[in-house]
N, C-alpha and C positions, 0 to 999 in steps of 0.2 A: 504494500500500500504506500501511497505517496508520505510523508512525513506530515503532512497536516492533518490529511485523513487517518492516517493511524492514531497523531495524538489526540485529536477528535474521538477518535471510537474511544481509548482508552478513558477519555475523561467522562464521557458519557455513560461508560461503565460503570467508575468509581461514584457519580455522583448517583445513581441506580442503586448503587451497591451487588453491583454485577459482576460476577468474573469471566476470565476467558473461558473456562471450565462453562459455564453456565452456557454462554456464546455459543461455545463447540459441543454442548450437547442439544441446544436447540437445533443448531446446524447439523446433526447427524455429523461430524467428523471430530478424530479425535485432536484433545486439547493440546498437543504437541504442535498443529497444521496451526494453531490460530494462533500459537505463541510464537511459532516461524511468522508469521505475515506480520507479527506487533512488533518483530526484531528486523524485520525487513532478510530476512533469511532467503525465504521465498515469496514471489507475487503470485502467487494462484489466485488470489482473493475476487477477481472482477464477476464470477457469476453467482459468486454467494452476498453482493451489494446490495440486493431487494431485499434479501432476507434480514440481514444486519440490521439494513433500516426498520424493518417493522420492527426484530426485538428489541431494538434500542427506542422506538416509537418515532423516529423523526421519519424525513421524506430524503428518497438517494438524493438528490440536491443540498441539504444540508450538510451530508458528508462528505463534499467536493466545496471547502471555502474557496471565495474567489481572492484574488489579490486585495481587492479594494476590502473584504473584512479584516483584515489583519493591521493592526493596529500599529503606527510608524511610532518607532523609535525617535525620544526626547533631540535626539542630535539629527536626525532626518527633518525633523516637524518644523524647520526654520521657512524664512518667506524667500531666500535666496533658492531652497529646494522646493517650494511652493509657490511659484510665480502668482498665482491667481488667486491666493488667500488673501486674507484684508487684516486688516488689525483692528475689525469691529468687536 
């Protein structure tokens, strides 16, 4: 899984009080396969995305942030790196 998406599932887990264990036996596979895709081991993960979404209750778009979610770092957030920002 992509590094966002992984730490996405993983957080969505914890705050569930979910484990991979849990994951991988909803998924029918065992919890070895889903702690491979959370370490970036293996990417298998793309046809079991609908599933994940439901146990986890979001929609598969939620687990694909886009750039523009991710929150700019204190020294990026300047108006030299923001042209189009104001100082209202």
């Amino acid at each position: 899984m992509d590094d966002l998406t992984v730490e996405l599932i993983k957080t969505l887990l914890h705050q569930q009080n979910k484990s991979q264990k849990d994951l991988a036996d909803y998924l029918g596979v065992p919890k070895q396969k889903v702690s491979n895709w959370m370490t970036g081991v293996v990417k298998s993960y793309q046809k079991y995305i609908p599933q994940i979404a439901v146990f986890l209750g979001v929609s598969v778009s939620d687990l694909f942030p886009s750039a523009r979610d991710i929150p700019l770092s204190a020294e990026s957030n300047t108006k030299e790196n923001h042209p189009l920002q104001t100082n209202d």
